[in-house]
Every structure is written in C-alpha cells, then in structure tokens.
VOMARLO-771412 format. One record per residue (C-alpha): residue in three letters; x, y, z. Coordinates in steps of 0.02 Angstrom, whole numbers, plus 32768, in hexadecimal, padded with zeros to 4 digits. Each point is the difference from the previous one (the first is absolute). Layout:
<recs>
ALAXYZ
...
</recs>
This chain:
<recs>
UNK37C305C2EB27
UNK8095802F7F90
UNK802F7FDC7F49
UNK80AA80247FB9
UNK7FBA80417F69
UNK7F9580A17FEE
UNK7F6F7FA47FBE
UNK7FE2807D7F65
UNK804880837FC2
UNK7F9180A68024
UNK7FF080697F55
UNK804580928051
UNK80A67FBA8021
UNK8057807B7F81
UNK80AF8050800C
UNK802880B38009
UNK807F80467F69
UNK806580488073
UNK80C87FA78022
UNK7FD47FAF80B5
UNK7F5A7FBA7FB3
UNK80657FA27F6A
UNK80827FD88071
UNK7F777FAD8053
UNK7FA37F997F8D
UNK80B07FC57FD3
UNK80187FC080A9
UNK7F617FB17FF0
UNK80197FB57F69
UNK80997FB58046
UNK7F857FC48081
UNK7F8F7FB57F7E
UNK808B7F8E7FAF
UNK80297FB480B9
UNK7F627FDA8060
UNK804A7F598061
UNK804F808F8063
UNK7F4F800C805B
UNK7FF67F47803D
UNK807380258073
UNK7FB280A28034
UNK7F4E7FB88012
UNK80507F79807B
UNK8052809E8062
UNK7F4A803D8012
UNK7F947F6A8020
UNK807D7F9E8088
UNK7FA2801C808E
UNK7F52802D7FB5
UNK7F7F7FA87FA2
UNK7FD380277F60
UNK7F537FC47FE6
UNK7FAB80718083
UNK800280AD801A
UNK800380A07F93
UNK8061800D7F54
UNK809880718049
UNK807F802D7F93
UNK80567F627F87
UNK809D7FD38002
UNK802A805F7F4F
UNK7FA280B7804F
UNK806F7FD7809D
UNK80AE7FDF7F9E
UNK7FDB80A07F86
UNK7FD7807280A6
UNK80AA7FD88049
UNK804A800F7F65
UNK7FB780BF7FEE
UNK802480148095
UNK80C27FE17FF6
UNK801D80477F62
UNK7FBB80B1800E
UNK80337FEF80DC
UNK7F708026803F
UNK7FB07FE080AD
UNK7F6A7F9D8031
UNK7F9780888014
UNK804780677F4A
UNK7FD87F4E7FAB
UNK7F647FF98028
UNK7FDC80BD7FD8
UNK80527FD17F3B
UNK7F907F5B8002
UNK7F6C80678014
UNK802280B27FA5
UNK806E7FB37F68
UNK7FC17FA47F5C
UNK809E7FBD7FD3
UNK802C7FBB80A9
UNK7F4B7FAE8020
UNK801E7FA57F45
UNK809B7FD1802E
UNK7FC87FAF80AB
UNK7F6F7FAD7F9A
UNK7F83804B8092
UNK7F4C7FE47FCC
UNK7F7F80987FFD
UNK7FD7802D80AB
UNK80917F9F8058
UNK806C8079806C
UNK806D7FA68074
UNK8047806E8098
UNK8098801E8030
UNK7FF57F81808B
UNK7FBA7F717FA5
UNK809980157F76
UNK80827FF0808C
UNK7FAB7F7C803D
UNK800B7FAE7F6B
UNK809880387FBC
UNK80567FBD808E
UNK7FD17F457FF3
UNK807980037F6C
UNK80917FAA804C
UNK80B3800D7FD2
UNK80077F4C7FAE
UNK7F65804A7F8A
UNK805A80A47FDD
UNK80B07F9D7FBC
UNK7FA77F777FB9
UNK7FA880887F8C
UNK80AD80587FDE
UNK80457F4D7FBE
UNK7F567FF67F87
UNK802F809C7FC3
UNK80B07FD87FD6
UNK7FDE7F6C7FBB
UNK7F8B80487F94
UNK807C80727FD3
UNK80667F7F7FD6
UNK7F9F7FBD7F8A
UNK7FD880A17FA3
UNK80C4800B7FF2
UNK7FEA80B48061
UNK80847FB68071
UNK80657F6B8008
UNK806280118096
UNK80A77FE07FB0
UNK803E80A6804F
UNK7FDC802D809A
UNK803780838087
UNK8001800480CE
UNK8003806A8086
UNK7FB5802D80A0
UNK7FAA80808052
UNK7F9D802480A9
UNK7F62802B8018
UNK7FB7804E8095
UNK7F767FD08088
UNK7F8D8086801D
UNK8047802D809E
UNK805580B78042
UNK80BC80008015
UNK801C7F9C80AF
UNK80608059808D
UNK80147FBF80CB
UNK7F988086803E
UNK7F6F80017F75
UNK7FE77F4B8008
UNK7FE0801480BC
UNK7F8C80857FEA
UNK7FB07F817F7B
UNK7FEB7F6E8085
UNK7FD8806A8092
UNK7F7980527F87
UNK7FB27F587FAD
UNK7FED7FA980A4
UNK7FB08088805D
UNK7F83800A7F6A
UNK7FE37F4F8013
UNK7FE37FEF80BA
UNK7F8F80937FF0
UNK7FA27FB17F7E
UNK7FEC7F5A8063
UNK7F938073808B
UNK7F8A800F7F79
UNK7FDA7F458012
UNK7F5F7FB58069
UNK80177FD4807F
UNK80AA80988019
UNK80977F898023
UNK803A801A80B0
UNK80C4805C7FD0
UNK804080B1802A
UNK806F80627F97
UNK804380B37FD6
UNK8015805E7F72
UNK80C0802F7FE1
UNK7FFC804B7F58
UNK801780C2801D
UNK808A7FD98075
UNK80437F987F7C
UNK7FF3806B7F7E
UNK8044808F8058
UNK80B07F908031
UNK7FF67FC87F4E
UNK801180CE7FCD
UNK807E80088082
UNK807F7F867FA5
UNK7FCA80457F6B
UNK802580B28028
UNK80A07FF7806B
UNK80BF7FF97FDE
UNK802A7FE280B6
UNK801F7F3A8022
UNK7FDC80118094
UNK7F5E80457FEA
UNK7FD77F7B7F81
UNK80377F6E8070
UNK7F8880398086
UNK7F7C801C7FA1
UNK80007F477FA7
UNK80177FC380A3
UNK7F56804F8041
UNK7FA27FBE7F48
UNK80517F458035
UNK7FA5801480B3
UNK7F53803C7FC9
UNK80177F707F72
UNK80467F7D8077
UNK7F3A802E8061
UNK7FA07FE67F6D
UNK80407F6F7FD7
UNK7FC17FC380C9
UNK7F5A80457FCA
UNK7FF37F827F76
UNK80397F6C8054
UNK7F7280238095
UNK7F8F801C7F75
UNK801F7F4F7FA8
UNK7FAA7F80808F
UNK7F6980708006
UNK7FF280177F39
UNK801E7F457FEC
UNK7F827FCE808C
UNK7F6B80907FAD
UNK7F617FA07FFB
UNK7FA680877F7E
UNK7F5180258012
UNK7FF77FE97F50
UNK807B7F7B7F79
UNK804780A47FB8
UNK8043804980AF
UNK805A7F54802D
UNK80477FEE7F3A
UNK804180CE8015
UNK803F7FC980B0
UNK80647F7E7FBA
UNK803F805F7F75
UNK802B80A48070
UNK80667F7D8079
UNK806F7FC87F75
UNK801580A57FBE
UNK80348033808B
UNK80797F6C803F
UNK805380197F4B
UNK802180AD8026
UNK803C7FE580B0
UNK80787F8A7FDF
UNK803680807F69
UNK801580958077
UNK806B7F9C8063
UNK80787FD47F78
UNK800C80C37FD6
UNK801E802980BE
UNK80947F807FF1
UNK804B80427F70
UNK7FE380A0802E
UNK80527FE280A7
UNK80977F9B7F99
UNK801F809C7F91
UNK7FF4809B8067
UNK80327FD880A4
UNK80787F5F7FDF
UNK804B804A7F5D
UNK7FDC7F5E7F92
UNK7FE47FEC7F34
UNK7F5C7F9C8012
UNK80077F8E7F6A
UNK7F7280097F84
UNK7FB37F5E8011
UNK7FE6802980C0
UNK7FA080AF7FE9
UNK7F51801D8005
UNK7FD7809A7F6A
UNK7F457FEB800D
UNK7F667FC88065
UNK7FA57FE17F76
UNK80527FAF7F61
UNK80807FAB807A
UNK802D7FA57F53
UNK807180867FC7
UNK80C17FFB7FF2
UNK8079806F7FFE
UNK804E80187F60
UNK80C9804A800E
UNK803880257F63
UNK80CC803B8023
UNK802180B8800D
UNK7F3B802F7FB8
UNK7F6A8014805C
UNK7FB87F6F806E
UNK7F547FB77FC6
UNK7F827FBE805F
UNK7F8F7F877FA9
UNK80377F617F84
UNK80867FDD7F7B
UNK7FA87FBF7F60
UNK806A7FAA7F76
UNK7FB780107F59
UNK80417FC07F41
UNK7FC6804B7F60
UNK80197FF07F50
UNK8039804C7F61
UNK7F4580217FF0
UNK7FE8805C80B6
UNK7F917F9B8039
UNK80207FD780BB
UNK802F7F257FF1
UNK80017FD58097
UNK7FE9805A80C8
UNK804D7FAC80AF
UNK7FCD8052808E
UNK806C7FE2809B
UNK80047FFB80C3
UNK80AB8062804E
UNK808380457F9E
UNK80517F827F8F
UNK809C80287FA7
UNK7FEA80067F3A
UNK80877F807FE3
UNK7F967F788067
UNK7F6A800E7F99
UNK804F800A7F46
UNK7FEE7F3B7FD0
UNK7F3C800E8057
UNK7FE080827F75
UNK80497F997F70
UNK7FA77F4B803D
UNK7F618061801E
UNK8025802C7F29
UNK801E7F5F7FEC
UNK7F507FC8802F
UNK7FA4808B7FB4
UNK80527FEB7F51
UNK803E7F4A7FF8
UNK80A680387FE5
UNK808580748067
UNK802880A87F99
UNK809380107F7A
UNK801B80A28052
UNK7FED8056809F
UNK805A8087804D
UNK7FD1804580C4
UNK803C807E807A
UNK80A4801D804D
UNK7FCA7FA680A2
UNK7FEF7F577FAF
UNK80927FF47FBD
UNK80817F6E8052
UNK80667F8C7FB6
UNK7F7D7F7B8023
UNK7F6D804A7FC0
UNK806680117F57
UNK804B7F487FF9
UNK7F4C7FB4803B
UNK7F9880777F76
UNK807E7FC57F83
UNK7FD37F3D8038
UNK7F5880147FF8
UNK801A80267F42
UNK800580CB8012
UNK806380487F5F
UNK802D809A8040
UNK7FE8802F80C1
UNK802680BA8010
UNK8002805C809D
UNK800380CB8002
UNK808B800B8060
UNK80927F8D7FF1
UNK80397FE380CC
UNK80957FA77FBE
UNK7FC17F957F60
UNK804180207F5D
UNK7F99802A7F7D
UNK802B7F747F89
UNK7FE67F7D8087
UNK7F3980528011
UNK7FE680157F3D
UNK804D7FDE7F5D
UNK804180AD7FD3
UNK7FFC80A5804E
UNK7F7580297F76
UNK7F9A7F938049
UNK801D804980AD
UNK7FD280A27FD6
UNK7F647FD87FB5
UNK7FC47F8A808C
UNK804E80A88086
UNK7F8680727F93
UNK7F767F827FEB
UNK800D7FD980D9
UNK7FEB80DE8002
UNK7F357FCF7FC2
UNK7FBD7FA18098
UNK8021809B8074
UNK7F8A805F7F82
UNK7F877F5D8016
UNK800C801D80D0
UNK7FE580B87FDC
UNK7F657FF37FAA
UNK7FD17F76807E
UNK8007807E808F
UNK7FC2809D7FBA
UNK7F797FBA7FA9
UNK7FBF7F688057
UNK8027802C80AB
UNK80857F7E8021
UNK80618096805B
UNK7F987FDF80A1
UNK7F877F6E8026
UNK7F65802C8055
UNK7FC27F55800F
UNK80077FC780B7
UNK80697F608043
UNK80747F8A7FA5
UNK7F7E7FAC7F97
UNK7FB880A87FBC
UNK80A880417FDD
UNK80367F6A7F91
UNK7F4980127FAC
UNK801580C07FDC
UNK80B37FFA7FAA
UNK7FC07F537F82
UNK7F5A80787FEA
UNK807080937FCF
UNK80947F827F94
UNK7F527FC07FAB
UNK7FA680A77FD6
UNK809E802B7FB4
UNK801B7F727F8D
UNK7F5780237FBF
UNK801580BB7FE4
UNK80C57FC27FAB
UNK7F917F7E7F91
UNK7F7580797FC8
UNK8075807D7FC1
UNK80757F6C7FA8
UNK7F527FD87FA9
UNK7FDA80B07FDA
UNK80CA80137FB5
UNK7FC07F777F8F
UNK7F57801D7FC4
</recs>
C-alpha cells in the first residue's frame, strides 16, 4: 500500500544549524510550495502494483526526497542509506517515520521507477514556479553542450575481447549450475587472453602485436562456438524447479547478446589491424554492457565515450531546460530544438539568447531572428557580423560574458552532482540519472535564491 504523502509529520523532524542542514530545509521548502510534482511520482511507483494491499513502503514524497539526497550530496545506494539512518537532518528531510529504515536496496528499487518523463516534468514545475515568483523569466537565456560519460573503461580492440571472451565464459559456467546441467562443453580462455592482451600492451614490435591479436581473435572466434552450442540446450532446459527454466532463459539471451557482440569486435578488430581500415563510429562495439554508449569526437581534444547533453539556463542559473541525445549531433542542428522547447516552457521565445561557437550558421541566426529572437549571439562569429546577431557591439559583449556562466552551471553539475559519469545502467537509467542530477540542482539553485532573499 503506498501514499504520496508521509501521513504525519513525526515531532522529531528538526533541522540541524549547520549550512547543508539549512540548505536543506530550503530545498524542502521549495518542495512544500510544489506538491503536484508527486502525482506524477506516485503514478511512477504504483504502475504495475496495487495499492490497496500489501505493506506501507516508502510514499511517493519519502521516495522523491531520497533521490533527491541522494543526487545532491552524490552519494551511493549503500552511503544513502547509511545518512538516512545515522543523520537527523537527512531523516527530516526524507520525512521517514520513527523506526522506518529503508535499505539500500529497497531505495534503488524505488528510486529507479522514477522515469525520465517524471524527472523533466518536475524540472518544468519548478521553472514555472519560478516564473511566477519572478526568480526567472526566461527572457535571457544561454546554450551549450557538453558530454557526459557511461560508466564504462576506455574501449580498446584487445580489452573488449578479453571483455567478451571473459563474460561469456562466466555465463556458460554459470548455466552448469542449473538442474538438470545443460548438455554444452566449453573452455576457459581467459589467462591466455589476458596474457596476449599484456603482450600488445607491452610491445613496440608490430609484428609481435599483429600475432598476438591474431591468437586473442582465435581463442575469441571459439568462445563465441561455445555459446552458439550452448543456446539449443539453454533454450530447450526443462528446470526442475520455475526459477532454473526463468535463469535458463535469461542466461541464453545473455549470452546470444554477447555472442553476436564479440563477433562485431572480431570484425572490427580484423578491419583495423590486419586490413588497415578507419572503422567508423557508428559501426564499433565500446562495451558489452551499456551497448547504448556513443562515441563522442570533439576535434583535436580528447574523445568521450558516453552522451552529449544540451542544456539552457538563465540569468538566474537555474538549468531551463536538458535534451539528452542518441549519436553525435552537430550543435548547429539542434539550436532551433532548444529555442521551441523555450517556447513551450515559457509561452514565449526569449528576447535574448546567446550559445556556443558550434551553433552558429547563417540559418540558425536568420530562423532565431523569425521566431521573434532580439538578439541571437553566438561566442564565436564563423563568419557573421556582429551587428547582423545583435544591436550593438555592447550588447555582444554582454551576451559573450553572460554565455561564459553556463560552463560554471556544467561545472557545478559535474563536480557536485555526479553528471561527470553516469552510473545508472542502460539507456533508460542514463536519461533518468542526468534529469535526477539537472533537478537536484535546480532545487539546491532555488533554496539558496530563497535564502539571498529572506
């Protein structure tokens, strides 16, 4: 059974005095003024369950205020649930009643049926809220783009196939766990792997290095013939009990999945050392597990692996609006998406806006001044003149200076709410752990307007 509501408050639900603790109750009183934002949250939670049985569990308000904590001060599962228990000021903040301690598996649990939809939906509450106090009206606004990465190592030829060769063997070891034992043989590869993988690793000679990728391709070109004799038996695994047939299921897609991906990294691998070729980045494999990820090339700097984000904030820093996106779309193409999306958040395109040097083109300036943009600035000219962008060079470098803020607002984003790496797993958890991380931040940015002001 589940309320969104904690039904009472408990009289012990007190602050501390100290500067995280009325940061805090600032967030929470930001909270206070916008409870529709847990409809959609208690939906989230309740989709596939029933909510007139069962025990209590956590409401929708103790769940939204855990993975609130739990962005803004970064912590894991497992530190949350340590604060929840040993601190005052977080267990009044989470509204947890006297002798409720949730563990650290129950708050991912629940933390995770947040969707993405939820998360952005409670980001536009917010602004529009903070429209209405007149904290910020939208009328100026900045762009720019950033990537953030999967929570994967740096992907090479010879450590991905150490990867598949290592996962699969796991996973066809596992299955002879099952009863009745699937009839498959197999062989473990992994010290000769890892001992070719040194090998590259270690040498200068070509030579040396060609031979000894050639050797990892062999032993991974047999595991991957281990998995496909191991499919028919897994799929035709009559368990002696439900939960061996449901694991034999699950261990034969795992492993199909990762067969088919071993064989992609053989090809390219193949393709680029022994055939000389520039694989192109939509046709490479960089991980087995959060197969999601792009590859992010930024130009002479370092190559990314993970997702480019595109975010827009205001003159008050508060992060407007997020777009999360699949490959690696230029900044140019995505300049008029960032001013509609304005558009319908405010009612009204901004007087003002001014973005990085990437979005600038001809065409993103005439169709931002059609759509009723004043001034469109862009940080670095790429041909435009300045009095075509804006109405005097004043004006320019004011909107140049005021563009220099959001790259403090990504800053903060990434050293302080972990939007440098996502450790959420698969595409769905990665779009629901940057809006969890744009929305702890807007809260933190509104408590400390409201503390300014008091």
């Amino acid at each position: 059974m589940r309320h969104k509501l904690t039904e009472q408050m408990d009289i012990f639900h007190t602050m501390g005095r100290n500067e995280i603790a009325k940061e805090l109750k600032g967030i929470s009183d930001v909270l206070d003024a916008n409870t529709e934002v847990l409809d959609p949250v208690y939906k989230d939670l309740t989709r596939e369950s029933r909510t007139d049985t069962g025990r209590t569990g956590m409401t929708a308000e103790q769940v939204l205020r855990s993975a609130i904590l739990k962005q803004y001060r970064n912590l894991t599962y497992e530190e949350l649930e340590f604060h929840l228990e040993d601190s005052k000021s977080f267990r009044s903040f989470a509204r947890l009643n006297m002798g409720q301690y949730p563990v650290s598996s129950v708050l991912q649990d629940n933390i995770k049926c947040i969707s993405e939809g939820t998360w952005e939906t409670i980001n536009r509450t917010l602004i529009r809220s903070a429209d209405k106090d007149k904290k910020e009206k939208g009328r100026k606004v900045r762009i720019d783009a950033t990537a953030v990465e999967t929570n994967i190592h740096t992907p090479s030829d010879s450590t991905l196939l150490c990867d598949g060769v290592r996962i699969i063997t796991r996973w066809l070891e596992n299955g002879q766990g099952l009863n009745p034992m699937p009839t498959y043989e197999y062989s473990d590869h992994n010290r000769v792997m890892k001992k070719r993988f040194k090998k590259i690793l270690n040498t200068k000679k070509e030579e040396t290095r060609k031979a000894a990728y050639k050797e990892m391709i062999h032993y991974a070109g047999l595991v991957c013939k281990y998995a496909e004799d191991s499919i028919v038996p897994l799929a035709l695994l009559k368990g002696v009990t439900d939960t061996d047939t449901i694991r034999a299921v699950a261990l034969r897609n795992r492993i199909e999945k990762a067969s088919g991906l071993l064989k992609c990294v053989i090809a390219q691998t193949e393709r680029r050392v022994f055939k000389g070729e520039k694989v192109p980045a939509n046709e490479k494999v960089v991980s087995f597990f959060e197969t999601h990820t792009d590859i992010i090339e930024k130009g002479n700097r370092e190559t990314e692996f993970g997702h480019k984000v595109f975010f827009t904030t205001g003159s008050s820093n508060l992060v407007l609006d997020c777009v999360i996106e699949k490959g690696n779309p230029a900044d140019s193409t995505k300049y008029m998406d960032m001013l509609n999306r304005q558009k319908e958040i405010f009612g009204q395109v901004p007087l003002k806006t001014v973005a990085d040097g990437g979005f600038a083109s001809k065409e993103n300036l005439l169709k931002g001044k059609e759509a009723g943009v004043r001034d469109v600035a862009f940080s670095k000219k790429r041909g435009l003149k300045v009095l075509e962008m804006v109405k005097s060079t004043w004006v320019y470098r004011q909107l140049h200076n005021f563009r220099a803020g959001i790259e403090a607002n990504i800053s903060h984003l990434k050293r302080s709410f972990g939007l440098r790496r996502c450790n959420w797993t698969g595409w769905e958890g990665f779009k629901q752990y940057v809006w969890s991380s744009v929305v702890s931040y807007n809260l933190l940015a509104l408590a400390r307007l409201n503390l300014k002001a008091a």
